[in-house]
Every structure is written in structure tokens, then in C-alpha cells.
N, C-alpha and C positions, 0 to 999 in steps of 0.2 A: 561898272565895277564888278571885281571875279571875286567869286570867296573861296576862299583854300582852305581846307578841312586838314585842322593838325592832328595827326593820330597818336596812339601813345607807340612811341618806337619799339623793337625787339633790343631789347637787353641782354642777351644771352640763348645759346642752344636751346635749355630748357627753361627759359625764363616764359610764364603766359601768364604772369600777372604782374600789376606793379600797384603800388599806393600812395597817391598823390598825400606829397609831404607840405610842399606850400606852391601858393601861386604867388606872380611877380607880379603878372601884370591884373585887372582888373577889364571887365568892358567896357569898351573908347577907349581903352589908354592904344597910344600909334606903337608901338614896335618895328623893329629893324633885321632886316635877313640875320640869321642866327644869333640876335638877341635872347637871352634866356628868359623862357616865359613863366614854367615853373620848377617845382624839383621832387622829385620820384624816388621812391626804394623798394629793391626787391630784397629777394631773400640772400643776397649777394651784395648787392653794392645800393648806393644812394647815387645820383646821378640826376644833373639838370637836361632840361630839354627845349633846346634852342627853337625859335620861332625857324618856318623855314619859306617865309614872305615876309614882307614889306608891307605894312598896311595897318589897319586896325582891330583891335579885338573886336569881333559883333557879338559873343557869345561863349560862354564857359560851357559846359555840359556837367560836371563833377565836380563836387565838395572836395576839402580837406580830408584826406584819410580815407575815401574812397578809395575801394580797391576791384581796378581797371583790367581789363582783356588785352593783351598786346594787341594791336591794329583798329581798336575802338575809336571813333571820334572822341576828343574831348575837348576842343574847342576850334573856332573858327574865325579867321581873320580873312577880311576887306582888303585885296588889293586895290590899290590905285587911287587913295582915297587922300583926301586934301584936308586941314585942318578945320576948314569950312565946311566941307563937305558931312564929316564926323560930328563936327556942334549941329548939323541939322536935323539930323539923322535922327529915329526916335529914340527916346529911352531903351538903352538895349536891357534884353529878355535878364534877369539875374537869374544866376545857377538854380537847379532844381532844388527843392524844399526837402531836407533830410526822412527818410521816413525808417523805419523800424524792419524788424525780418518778418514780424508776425505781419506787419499791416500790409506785406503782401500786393503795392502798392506797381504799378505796370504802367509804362509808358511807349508811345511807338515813335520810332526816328529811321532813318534811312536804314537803317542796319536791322529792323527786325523789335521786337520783344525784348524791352533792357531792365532789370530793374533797379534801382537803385540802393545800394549797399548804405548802412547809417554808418553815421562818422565813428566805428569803434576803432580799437587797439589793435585791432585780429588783421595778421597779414599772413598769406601763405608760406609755408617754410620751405618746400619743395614742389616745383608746379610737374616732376617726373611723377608718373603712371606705376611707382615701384612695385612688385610685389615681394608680398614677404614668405618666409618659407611655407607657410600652410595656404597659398595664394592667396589670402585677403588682400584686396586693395588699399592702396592709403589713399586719405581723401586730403585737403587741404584743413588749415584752424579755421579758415572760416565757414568750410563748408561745416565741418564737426561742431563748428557753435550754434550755425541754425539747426545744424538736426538735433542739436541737443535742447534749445529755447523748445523748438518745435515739435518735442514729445516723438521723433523718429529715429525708431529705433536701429540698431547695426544691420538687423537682418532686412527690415526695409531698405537702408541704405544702399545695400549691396545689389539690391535687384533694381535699382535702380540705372536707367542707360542712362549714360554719360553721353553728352555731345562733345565733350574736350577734345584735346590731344591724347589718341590712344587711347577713347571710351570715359577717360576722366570725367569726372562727376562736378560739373560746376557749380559757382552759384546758384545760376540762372536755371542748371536741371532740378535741385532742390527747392527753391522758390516753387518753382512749377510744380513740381510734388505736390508739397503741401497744401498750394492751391487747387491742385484738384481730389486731396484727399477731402478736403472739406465743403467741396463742392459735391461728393460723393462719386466721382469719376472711377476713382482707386479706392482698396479698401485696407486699411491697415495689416500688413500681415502679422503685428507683432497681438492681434486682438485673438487669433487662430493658434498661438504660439501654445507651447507645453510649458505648463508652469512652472519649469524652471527659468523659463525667459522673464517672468513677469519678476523674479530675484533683483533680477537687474543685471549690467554688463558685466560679461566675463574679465578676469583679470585680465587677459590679451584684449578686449576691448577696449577695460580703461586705460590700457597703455598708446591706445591710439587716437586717444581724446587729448585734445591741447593743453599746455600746462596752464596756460593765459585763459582755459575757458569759463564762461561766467557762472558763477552756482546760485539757483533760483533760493536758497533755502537764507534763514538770516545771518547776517555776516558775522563772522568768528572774532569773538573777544578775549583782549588775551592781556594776562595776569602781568602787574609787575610794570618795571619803569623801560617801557617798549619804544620805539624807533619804526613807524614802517613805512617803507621803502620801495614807491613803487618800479619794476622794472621795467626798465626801457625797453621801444622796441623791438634793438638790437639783441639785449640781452633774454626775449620771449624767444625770439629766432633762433637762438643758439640752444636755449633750456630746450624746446621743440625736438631740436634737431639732433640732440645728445639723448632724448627721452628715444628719439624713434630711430637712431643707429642702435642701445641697445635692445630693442626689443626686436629690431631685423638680423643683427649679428650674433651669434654665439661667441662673446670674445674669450680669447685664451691671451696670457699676456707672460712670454716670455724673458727671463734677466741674462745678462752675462756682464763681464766690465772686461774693461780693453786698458791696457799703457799708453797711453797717449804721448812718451815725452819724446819723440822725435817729433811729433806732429807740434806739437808745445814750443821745441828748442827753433825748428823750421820758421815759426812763424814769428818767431822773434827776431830773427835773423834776418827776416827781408822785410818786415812791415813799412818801417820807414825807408828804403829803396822802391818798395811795392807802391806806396802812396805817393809819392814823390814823379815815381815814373809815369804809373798809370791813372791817377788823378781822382782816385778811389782808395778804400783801405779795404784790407783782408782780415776780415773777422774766420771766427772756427766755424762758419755755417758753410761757407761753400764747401770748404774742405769736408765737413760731413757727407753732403750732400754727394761728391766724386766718389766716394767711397760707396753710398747708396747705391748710385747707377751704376758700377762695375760688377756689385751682386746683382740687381737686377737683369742684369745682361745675361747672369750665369742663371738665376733661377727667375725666367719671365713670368713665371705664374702667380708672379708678388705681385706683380703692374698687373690686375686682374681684376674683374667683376660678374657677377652673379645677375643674369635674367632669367630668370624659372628653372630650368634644368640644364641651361647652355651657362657658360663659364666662357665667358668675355675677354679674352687673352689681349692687350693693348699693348700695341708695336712702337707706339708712341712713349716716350718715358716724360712727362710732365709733373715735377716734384714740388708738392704743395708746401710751405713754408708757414705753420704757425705763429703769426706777429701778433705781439700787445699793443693794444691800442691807449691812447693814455685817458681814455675812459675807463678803463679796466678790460673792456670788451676784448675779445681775438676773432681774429680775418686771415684766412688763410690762402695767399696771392699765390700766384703759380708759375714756375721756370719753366714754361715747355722747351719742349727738345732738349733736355738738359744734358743727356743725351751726348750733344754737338756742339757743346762748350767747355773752350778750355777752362785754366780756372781763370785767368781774365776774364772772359766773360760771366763765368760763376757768379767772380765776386764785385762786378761793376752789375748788373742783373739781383741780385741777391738787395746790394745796397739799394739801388733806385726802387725795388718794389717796398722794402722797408719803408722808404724818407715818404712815397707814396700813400702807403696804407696809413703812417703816424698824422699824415697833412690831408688826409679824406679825400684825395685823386685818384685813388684806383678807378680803370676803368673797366664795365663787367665781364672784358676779355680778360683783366688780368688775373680774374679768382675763376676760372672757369676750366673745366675738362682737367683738373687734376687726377693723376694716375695712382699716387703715393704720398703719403704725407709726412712732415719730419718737426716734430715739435723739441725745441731746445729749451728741459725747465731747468736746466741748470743756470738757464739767465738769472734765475731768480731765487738761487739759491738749493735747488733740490738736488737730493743723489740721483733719485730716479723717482721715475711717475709708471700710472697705469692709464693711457691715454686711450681713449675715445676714435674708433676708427670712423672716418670721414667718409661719409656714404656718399655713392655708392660703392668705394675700395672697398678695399681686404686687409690691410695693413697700414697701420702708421708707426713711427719710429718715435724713441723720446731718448733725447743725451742728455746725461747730468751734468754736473755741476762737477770740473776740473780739481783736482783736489791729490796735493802732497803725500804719500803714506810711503811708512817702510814694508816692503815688501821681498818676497825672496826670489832670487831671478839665479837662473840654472846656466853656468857655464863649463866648458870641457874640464875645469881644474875642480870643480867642484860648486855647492850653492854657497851662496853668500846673500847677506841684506843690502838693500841698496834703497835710498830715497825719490820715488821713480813720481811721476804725473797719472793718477789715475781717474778713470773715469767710467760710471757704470749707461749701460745700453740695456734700452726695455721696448719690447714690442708684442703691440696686440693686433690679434690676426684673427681673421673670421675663421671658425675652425670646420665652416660648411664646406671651405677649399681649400685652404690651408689648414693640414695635418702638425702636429707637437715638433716632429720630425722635420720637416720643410722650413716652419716659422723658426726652431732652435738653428736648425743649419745655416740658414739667409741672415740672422742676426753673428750666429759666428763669423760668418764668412766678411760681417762688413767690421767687426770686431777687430781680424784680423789684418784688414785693410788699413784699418786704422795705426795698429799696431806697429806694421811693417813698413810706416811711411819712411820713405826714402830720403833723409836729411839733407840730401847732397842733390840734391833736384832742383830745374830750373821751374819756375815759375812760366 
């Protein structure tokens, strides 16, 4: 009999970690080519991961909520292996015994030096190498929770090599730190430090500390008829990842409002011919989103990103779409090439990544390598927002909420009041590349996109 080693899959461009959410199967149980054994989540998606033999489980490697190295063994199954064969077999090995960050705890397998993560909360929010303007590195939450359990400080952190992807600083390099700080290998820099280190972290420090991370001091009590609420994993990811776009972006957040009512009257006018023909409906999101990509066409520096001093111009226009989940949570799925669709495919594209994100199908191509982002809070009632740019863009869009007024509209004979469709446009832009000037011009310009929609156009 052959044993095939199931590794944890690549999820994504920058995806290098995942955390094992639940197992299906247990060891002995038999399994079947791309039966699902257990299920995974990165900082992107959740996702199962199909056996890819025939045979039986001999061995787990990882707990619950361990958090895993893309290409790592995590468990191994028994080809060829007969129901007899399996009842004779011994007792197989059960998964390793949880151990702590402090206990420092090393084991050896094919692959080298592993140690094993305790079953916490902490999942990495970005496994990308980013730097932010003054180059500090980011590290992962989980790296930032053991250096934080483990009394190591930013400045040791940072002199620390990374074995990752592009110098990143893993578990595994921390771990080892500590273990050989106190073996006396290394010697703490923060003990040499000038005493204004010994204060404690700088405000740009603690903004680079997880919002999920644990505090050794006694836990906070608190007055009055309270509720508390702990957050989900999903929702650590996202607080994480709002906490550390602004602290990498200087946002500037530009208004304007646009008339919408040809765009209004348009879509009234063909919806049910729209759905009927093409076997989809036309919501106002594609239609936003044509108007997006014909600025961006005109000013490409909006489809943009920032690595150190170089300014990352992307030829690709892939528009990231802001969806509610009906956990509360938001996921924002991605139209590439958007580009190169008309609005049929806008809005058949548009709808399938919706009904996907609401039913937990997405898959990690489908939130990945977004260029631009477009959040609609007028779903929900809002004029306008000040939205959160999606790292690592430069700019995200927010449409309000459609809404009746009188307003004065200028014609040859003179002004008059008219009951028009209106709607306000807000965009915040990182102003390290995008200038007041740039980001007000690209919101006018799709303002009036909107404006000048062509009533008499075919679909």
C-alpha cells in the first residue's frame, strides 16, 4: 500500500496561510477521490479541501484552528487499502497535542522544524510582505500575538529575518527567536534600548498590533446592563484589515452628486424585457460600475498601487464589488476584465458573484487581484459614506441611496424647478498618488457618466 501526503492547497496569489476550520473525516475512516476531508479559511474565503486518493485516513497532522503554511503536510491517506486491511492496522497516531506559544514546544517531520500553533482565534489578515510609508514591515496577527505574549518588542521584531514569502517573518521565524533568546543565542535589543523604548509602543506601533490580540493585564469590567459579543473570525479579519488600510493610506474622501434620472427611467424601461430575455435582472450596480471603467480608462492611475517608491499602474481593470453577507459581515468578489464586458455580461457577472458570496461559494479566485472597489450604501438606506480603501488600491467608490428632490435644471429658455432622481458619489483615495485634483476630476468625470446616460440605448 502507497501513502499520499495531502498538502494544504494554494488559495490564492498571496495566500501562505490557511486555518484549519473543521475535519470530516477522522483516522480509518476510508475516503474517496475528491471527497471532502476538511474545510479551511484564509483571509479571503473559507473553502473545503477534497481528498485527492482513494484510501484511508492513517494520520491527521493538525488541530482545529491551527494555522497552516500553504504546501505543508496535514494529513495522509492509505492507498489501496481494503476494509480488512484498515480494522487490522494499528491504532492510528491521533493529531498532535495542542501546545502554547510560550512552551516553545518543536517537532521533526519530512519537511524540517514545525511547531505547532494552539488552537487560538488569530488568523493572518494579509499573508502580502506590505510596506508602509516609513518602510516598516507588517507582520501577520499571529505573529504580533506571540511577539506580543513573548515580551518582543517592534525593534527586535524587525531585525528579525524572515524565511517567508519576500523576507516575511513567520511563525516558525519567531518561535525560533524566542527560543533562542532564552537559550541566550540572541540577546534582546529592546534591553540596550533608550528609554524612551522602555514607555512602551509608539502610536504607529499600536496600530500595527491586532485588534483580536490578547491582553495579559485583568479583564475589563464594565458598568450597567451589558451584552458582550464575541467577534467572529470573519469579523477580526475585516476590523484587522480596516485598522491597517488606515494606518498605510492617508485617505482623502471626496463628494459630488450626479441626476441619475435617465439612468432611473432606462432601467425601468427594459428590466422586464432584460430578465425575460436574458434570464438575469439589471440591478443599478452594473450600470455603476460601466461608468467606473470608462473613467478609469481615461485616468489609469485610479487602477493603481503603491510598492515603496514605484507606483504600480494595473492594465488590468478588475472591479471589486462590496456585498452584505447575511451575517452582517462584507466580502468583496471581483469582476475582472470588466473591462470587456458588455452590460449583459455586467449584469449576469455582477448577479452570480452576489447569489455566490450570500450562499458561501465563492471561490478564492473570485475575491482576488481586485484593482478598484465600488461599495453601494445606498442599499441600505445611506446618502453617502466615507469608505475604507481596500489594500492594496488607491481608491474605492461609494453610491447612495437614489432619492426624489426638486432641483433647478438650466435650459436655453431659461431655469426652472424640476422633480429629477438624484444621487450622491463619495470617494476615498490614497493621497500618497492620488492628488484632491485627480480623485475630484475621476469622481466628476464618472458623475457625469452617470448623468449623460443615453435613454435610448440598447442594452
Amino acid at each position: 500500500m502507497a501513502t499520499v501526503d495531502l498538502v494544504m492547497p494554494k488559495m490564492g496569489e498571496s495566500i501562505m496561510e490557511a486555518t484549519i476550520l473543521k475535519w470530516h473525516k477522522n483516522p480509518g475512516d476510508a475516503v474517496k477521490m475528491d471527497e471532502t476531508i476538511l474545510e479551511i479559511a484564509t483571509d479571503k474565503v473559507d473553502s473545503e479541501v477534497p481528498s485527492t486518493a482513494e484510501g484511508v485516513i492513517s494520520e491527521i497532522l493538525f488541530n482545529v484552528n491551527d494555522v497552516v503554511p500553504i504546501g505543508t503536510v496535514i494529513a495522509r491517506i492509505k492507498t489501496g487499502a481494503t476494509e480488512s486491511a484498515a480494522s487490522s492496522n494499528s491504532k492510528p497516531a491521533p493529531p498532535p497535542q495542542e501546545t502554547s506559544y510560550a512552551s516553545q514546544n518543536y517537532h521533526q517531520d519530512d519537511q524540517g522544524s514545525r511547531s505547532q500553533a494552539s488552537a487560538s482565534s488569530y488568523s493572518p489578515v494579509n499573508s502580502n510582505n506590505e510596506q508602509g510609508t516609513n518602510g516598516n514591515k507588517f507582520y501577520s496577527p499571529l505573529v504580533l500575538n506571540i511577539a506580543a505574549q513573548e515580551g518582543v518588542s517592534m525593534v527586535e521584531l524587525e531585525n528579525i529575518r524572515g524565511t517567508g514569502n519576500e523576507g516575511r517573518v513567520t511563525k516558525r521565524d519567531i518561535l525560533q527567536y524566542v527560543n533562542d533568546r532564552r537559550s541566550g543565542k540572541v540577546q534582546a535589543n529592546a534591553s540596550a534600548s533608550s528609554p524612551s523604548q522602555h514607555a512602551g509602543p509608539s502610536r504607529e506601533q499600536q496600530m500595527m498590533i491586532p485588534v483580536n490580540k490578547v491582553e495579559s493585564s485583568a479583564p475589563t469590567t464594565y458598568s450597567g446592563n451589558v451584552e458582550i459579543i464575541e467577534m467572529d473570525r470573519m469579523r477580526r479579519l475585516i476590523a484587522d484589515h480596516m485598522v491597517r488600510s488606515k494606518h498605510t493610506s492617508p485617505h482623502v474622501t471626496s463628494f459630488t452628486e450626479a441626476d441619475v434620472t435617465n439612468l432611473v427611467m432606462w432601467r425601468d424601461k427594459v428590466k422586464k424585457e432584460f430578465e425575460k430575455r436574458e434570464g438575469t435582472k439589471i440591478t443599478f450596480t452594473p450600470l455603476f460600475i460601466e461608468a467606473i471603467v470608462r473613467c478609469i480608462r481615461k485616468f489609469p492611475l485610479i487602477n493603481s498601487s503603491l510598492d515603496g517608491n514605484n507606483i504600480i499602474v494595473k492594465k488590468d481593470i478588475n472591479i471589486g464589488m462590496a456585498t452584505a453577507l447575511p451575517t452582517g459581515n462584507l466580502i468583496v468578489p471581483v469582476i475582472r476584465n470588466a473591462d470587456q464586458l458588455n452590460m449583459v455580461g455586467l449584469a449576469k457577472k455582477v448577479n452570480s458573484l452576489a447569489d455566490a458570496a450570500r450562499n458561501n461559494k465563492l471561490k478564492p479566485e473570485d475575491i482576488a487581484d481586485g484593482t478598484f472597489t465600488m461599495t453601494n450604501v445606498g442599499t441600505f438606506g445611506s446618502l453617502m459614506g466615507t469608505p475604507i480603501i481596500n489594500q492594496p488600491q488607491v481608491a474605492i467608490l461609494a453610491v447612495g441611496a437614489i432619492k426624489k428632490r426638486p432641483v433647478v435644471i438650466e435650459t436655453p429658455h431659461g431655469d426652472s424647478i424640476a422633480i429629477r432622481h438624484m444621487m450622491y458619489l463619495s470617494m476615498s483615495y490614497d493621497h500618497r498618488i492620488v492628488d484632491g485634483s485627480l480623485g475630484a476630476t475621476f469622481l466628476t468625470a464618472v458623475a457625469n457618466e452617470l448623468q449623460n446616460f443615453d435613454i435610448n440605448r440598447e442594452y
